[in-house]
N, C-alpha and C positions, 0 to 999 in steps of 0.2 A: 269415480266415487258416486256413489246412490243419494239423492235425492228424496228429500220427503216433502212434499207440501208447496207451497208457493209462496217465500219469500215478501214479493211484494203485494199477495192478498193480506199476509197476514201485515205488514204494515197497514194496509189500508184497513181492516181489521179491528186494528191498535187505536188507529185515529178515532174510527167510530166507536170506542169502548168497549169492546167485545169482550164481555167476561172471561178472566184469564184461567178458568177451569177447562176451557174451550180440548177436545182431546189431540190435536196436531200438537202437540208438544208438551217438555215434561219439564218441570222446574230442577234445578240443581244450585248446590254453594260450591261450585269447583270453578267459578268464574270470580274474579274482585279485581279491584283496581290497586296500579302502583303506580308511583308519581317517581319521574327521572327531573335532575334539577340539570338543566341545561346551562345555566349560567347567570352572573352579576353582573348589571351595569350593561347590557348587549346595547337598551338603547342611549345611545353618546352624548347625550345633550342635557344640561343643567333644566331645561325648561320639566323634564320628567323626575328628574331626581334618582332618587335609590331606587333599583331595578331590577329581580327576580322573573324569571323565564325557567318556566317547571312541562312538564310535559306528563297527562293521563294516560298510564295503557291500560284496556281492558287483559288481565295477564289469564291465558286458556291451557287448559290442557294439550298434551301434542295432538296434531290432528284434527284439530277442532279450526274453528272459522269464524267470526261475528260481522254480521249484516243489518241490524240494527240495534240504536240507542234513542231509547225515546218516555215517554211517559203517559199512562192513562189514571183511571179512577182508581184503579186498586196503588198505583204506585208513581206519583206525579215524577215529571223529571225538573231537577231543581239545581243550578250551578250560580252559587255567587259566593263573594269575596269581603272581609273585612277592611280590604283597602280597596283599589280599582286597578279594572282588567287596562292594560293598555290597548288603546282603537288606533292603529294608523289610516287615514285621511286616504291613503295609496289602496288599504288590506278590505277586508268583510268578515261575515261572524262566520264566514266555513271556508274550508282549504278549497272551493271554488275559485274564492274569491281572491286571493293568495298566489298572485303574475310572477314566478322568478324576475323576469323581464324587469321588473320595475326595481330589485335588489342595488344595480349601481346606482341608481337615479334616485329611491329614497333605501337605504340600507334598513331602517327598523319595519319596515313591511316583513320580513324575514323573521321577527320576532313579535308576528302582530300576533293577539289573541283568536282564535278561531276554533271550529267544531269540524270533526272529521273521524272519515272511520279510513284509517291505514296511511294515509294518505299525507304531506306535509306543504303542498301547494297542487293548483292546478294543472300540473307536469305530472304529478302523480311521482314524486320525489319520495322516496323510503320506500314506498309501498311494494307489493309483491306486484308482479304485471307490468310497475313503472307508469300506470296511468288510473285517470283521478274520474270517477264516474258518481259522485257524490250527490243525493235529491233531499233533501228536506221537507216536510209537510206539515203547518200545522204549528210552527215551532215562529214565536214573534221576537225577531230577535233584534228589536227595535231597546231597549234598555242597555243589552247585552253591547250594544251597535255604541252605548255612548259611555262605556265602562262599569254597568251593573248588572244586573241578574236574568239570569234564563228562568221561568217558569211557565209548564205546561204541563197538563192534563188529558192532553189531547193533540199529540204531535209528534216527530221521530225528526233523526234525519240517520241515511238510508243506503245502503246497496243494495242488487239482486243478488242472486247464489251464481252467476256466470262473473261477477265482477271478480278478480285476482287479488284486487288491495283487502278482500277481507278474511286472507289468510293472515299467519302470525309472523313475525319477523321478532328477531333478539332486540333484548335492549338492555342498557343498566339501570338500576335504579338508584335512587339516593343515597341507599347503604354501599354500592360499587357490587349488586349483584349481577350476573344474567338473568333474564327471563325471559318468557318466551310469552308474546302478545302483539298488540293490535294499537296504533296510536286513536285514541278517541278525543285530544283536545292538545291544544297550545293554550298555555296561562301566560302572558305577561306580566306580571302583579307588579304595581307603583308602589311601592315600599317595600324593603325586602322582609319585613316582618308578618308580612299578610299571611293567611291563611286562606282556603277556600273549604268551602262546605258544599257536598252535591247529594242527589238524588236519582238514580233511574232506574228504569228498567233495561236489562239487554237482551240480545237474542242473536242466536246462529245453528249452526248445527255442528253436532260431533261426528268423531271420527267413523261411525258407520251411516251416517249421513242424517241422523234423527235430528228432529228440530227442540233446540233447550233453549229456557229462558232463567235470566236471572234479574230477583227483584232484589235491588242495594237500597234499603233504606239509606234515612241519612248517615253519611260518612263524610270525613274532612281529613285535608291535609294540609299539616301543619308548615311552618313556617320554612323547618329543617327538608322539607320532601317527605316525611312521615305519614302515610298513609294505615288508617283503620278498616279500610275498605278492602285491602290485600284477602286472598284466599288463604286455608292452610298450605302450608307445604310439607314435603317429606323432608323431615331430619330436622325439624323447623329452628331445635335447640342447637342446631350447630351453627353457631354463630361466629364464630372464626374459619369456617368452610371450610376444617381439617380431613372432614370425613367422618369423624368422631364427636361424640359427647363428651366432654371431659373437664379438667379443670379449670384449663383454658378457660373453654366458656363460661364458667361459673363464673370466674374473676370478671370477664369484661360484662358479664350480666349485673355482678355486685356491684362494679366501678358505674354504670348507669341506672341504680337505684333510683326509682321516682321520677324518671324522666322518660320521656318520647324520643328514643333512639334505636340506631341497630340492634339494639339489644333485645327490643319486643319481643319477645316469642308468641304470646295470644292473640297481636294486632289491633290492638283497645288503643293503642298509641302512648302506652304509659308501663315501663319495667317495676314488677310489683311482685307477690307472694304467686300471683296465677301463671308467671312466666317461671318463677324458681320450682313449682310443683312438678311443671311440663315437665323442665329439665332435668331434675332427677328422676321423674316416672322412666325416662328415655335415655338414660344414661349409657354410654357404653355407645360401641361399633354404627356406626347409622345402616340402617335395614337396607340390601340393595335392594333398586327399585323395582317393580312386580311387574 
């Protein structure tokens, strides 16, 4: 596959500010984020309490790739939580730092909070390749290190275009869909009611190898795995994944009225008048895919 550009000029690029009109690359909204809820309670011990463990993918088109997440002047990157990330004592703030080895000897290192592209420890566990080549720069992750917030202006953390993990791999998401993307974080969250709020910019290339970027203002995801940071998708109002738009889905769109559920269709994180619009514009047989 064709290559454009250099990867890791343009990170370094990024660090320095380089105005993102820059012409090696084009902006696009066919990237966003969706959060998988991996589980309650992972870590076992009274001294944490209530326990939520969520997972960020960057979700891409087929064919597509991402090799950085990071933040400059036009679009800072920005990751914190209403309640606290959990830090294990064993883990670190990137899937680096992240020893399977250490799983028997402290178990919640496995569910520590951490930053990564593809990747789910330093084994390079999930990822495509099977191994974990993960650089940061720029990025103080010295708050983040004691259960608070990432912010930078002036930082990434990184692949090259030869690295494997920053192909896509399936996942499910909160509502039990597929999708098809890129792991970019491990949340722990100490209360299961937390919420997170993030910010960045990404970047990779598509399927004929051109380099795109996407800027996510602020987006959050809520308590449920609910993310507003999701891209559109095809057939978006089929919401029982019949294949069809139909009554079906009218009913479980009415039954989640004014709430942040499966039932979104615009991804604002709230089922309102602008999801019922969608769904009758698009009513009928879903379109096959082009």
């Amino acid at each position: 596959m064709k290559r454009s550009g250099n990867t890791l000029g343009i990170v370094m690029g990024l660090a320095l500010t380089v105005p993102v009109s820059a012409s090696w690359f084009y902006t696009t909204d066919r990237v966003g984020i969706a959060a998988e809820v991996v589980g309650d309670g992972l870590i076992d011990s009274d001294e944490y309490g209530t326990n939520r463990t969520i997972r960020l993918w960057a979700v891409l088109p087929a064919g597509w790739r991402l090799d950085v997440v990071a933040g400059n002047t036009t679009q800072p990157l920005h990751m914190s939580t209403d309640g606290v990330f959990f830090q294990s004592m064993f883990g670190g703030p990137t899937s680096m730092d992240i020893n399977p080895g250490f799983y028997s000897l402290a178990p919640e290192v496995q569910w520590d909070s951490f930053m990564t592209i593809g990747a789910e420890d330093n084994a390079g566990t999930g990822a495509v390749g099977g191994a974990n080549a993960l650089n940061h720069i720029g990025v103080d992750f010295e708050a983040f290190a004691a259960g608070g917030t990432i912010d930078t202006n002036n930082g990434s953390w990184f692949i090259i275009p030869t690295d494997q993990q920053g192909w896509p791999t399936s996942f499910v998401d909160a509502c039990g869909r597929e999708g098809n993307g890129v792991l970019i974080a491990q949340l722990t969250l100490l209360g299961v009611e937390s919420s997170v709020t993030c910010s960045a910019l990404m970047q990779g290339s598509d399927e004929f190898g051109e380099t795109w970027q996407r800027h996510l203002g602020t987006f959050t995801v809520d308590p449920d795995g609910m993310s507003d940071g999701a891209p559109e998708v095809a057939c978006g109002a089929d919401i029982d994944g019949s294949g069809a738009i139909d009554v079906q889905d009218l009913l479980l769109l009415i039954s989640a009225w004014d709430e942040g559920a499966c039932a979104d269709i615009s991804g604002d994180a709230k089922v309102d008048s602008e999801d019922f619009l969608f769904l009758a514009s698009t009513w009928g047989p879903c379109a096959p895919p082009e």
